[in-house]
N, C-alpha and C positions, 0 to 999 in steps of 0.2 A: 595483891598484884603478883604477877609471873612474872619473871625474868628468862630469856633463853639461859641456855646451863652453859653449854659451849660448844667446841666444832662438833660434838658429836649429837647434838641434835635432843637433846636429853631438856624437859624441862621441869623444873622446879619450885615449890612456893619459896618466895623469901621470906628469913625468918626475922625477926625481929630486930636485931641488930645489922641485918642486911647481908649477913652470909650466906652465900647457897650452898646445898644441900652436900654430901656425901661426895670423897671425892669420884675420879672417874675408874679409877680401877675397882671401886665399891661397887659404885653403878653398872658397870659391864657384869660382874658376876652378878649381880643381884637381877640386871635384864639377863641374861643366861638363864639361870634357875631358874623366871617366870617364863620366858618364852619356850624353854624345855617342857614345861608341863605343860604349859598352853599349847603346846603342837603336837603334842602325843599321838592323835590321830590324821593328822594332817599329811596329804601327800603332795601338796601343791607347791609346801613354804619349806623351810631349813630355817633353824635357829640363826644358822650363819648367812640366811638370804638376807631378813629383816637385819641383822646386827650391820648389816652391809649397807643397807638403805636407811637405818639408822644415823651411821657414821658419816656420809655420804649430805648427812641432812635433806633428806628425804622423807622423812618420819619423823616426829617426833615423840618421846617417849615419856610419859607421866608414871611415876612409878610411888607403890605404896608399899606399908610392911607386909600386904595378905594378897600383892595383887600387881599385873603393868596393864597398860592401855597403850594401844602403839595409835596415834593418828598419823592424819594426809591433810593437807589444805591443798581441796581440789576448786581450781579456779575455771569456771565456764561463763557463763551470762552476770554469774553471781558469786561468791567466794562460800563457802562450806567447810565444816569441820570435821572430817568423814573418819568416824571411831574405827578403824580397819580392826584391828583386835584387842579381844579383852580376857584376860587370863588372870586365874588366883585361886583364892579361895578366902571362904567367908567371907564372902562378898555381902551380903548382907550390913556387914561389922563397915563398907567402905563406898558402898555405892553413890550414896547421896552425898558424901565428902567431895568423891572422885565427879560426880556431876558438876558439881559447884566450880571445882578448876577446870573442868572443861567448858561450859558456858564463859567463866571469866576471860580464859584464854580466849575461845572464839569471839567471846566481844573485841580483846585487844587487838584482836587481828581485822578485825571490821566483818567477820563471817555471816551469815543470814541464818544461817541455821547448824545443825549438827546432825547428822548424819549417820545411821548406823548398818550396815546389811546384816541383820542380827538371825540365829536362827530361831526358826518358828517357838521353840519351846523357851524364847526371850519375850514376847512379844506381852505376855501380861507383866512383868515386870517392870518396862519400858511406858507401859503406859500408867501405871501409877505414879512413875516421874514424870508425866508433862509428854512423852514422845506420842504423836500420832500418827496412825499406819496410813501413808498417803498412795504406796505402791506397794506391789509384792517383785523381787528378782528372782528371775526364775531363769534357766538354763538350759538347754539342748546340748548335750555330749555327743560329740561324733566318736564314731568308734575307729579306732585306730587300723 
């Protein structure tokens, strides 16, 4: 079972005895370092946009020793678990773990499904977990 972490929107498995995870100043550098490397190329986000809408409880944040996953619970007709980002490495070594809390989570929350806008060079990965491609997003940039 998950437990929320606290205002900051961070969540965590509970361990055995019932204490949750790491404290918060762990947790913020530890989302720091991943969402630094996870944005590397990115021109859209700031470390400190997401850390914002993290705190804000906007997000929330699953985090591993190789890896973070930032979700959304977008609510329309239906509630969803929308994987917004995923950043690490050896990911291999955490995928199926990180599945497994994210499914649990979305059940606890009553979600219908989970959601990813993943890029194209994810899509055989995703589908060896169980994901099937029911749409593709796609984009028109206007030019400035």
């Amino acid at each position: 079972m998950y437990r929320s972490g606290d205002s900051w929107g961070v969540e965590r498995p509970t361990v055995s005895d019932g204490r949750l995870g790491p404290d918060r100043q762990a947790d913020l550098a530890v989302m720091r370092k991943w969402l630094d490397k996870a944005l590397v190329n990115e021109t859209r986000w700031t470390t400190d946009d997401l850390l914002l809408l993290i705190i804000q409880g906007k997000m929330q944040v699953f985090l591993d020793e190789h890896g973070i996953v930032l979700t959304e619970i977008i609510v329309t007709r239906d509630k969803r678990l929308l994987v917004f980002l995923l950043g690490g490495e050896k990911i291999h070594l955490w995928k199926d773990r990180m599945n497994e809390r994210l499914k649990a989570y979305a059940k606890e929350r009553g979600c219908v499904c989970i959601e990813t806008w993943a890029r194209l060079d994810a899509e055989g990965r995703l589908k060896q977990m169980g994901y099937v491609k029911e749409q593709v997003v796609m984009r028109h940039y206007l030019e400035s």
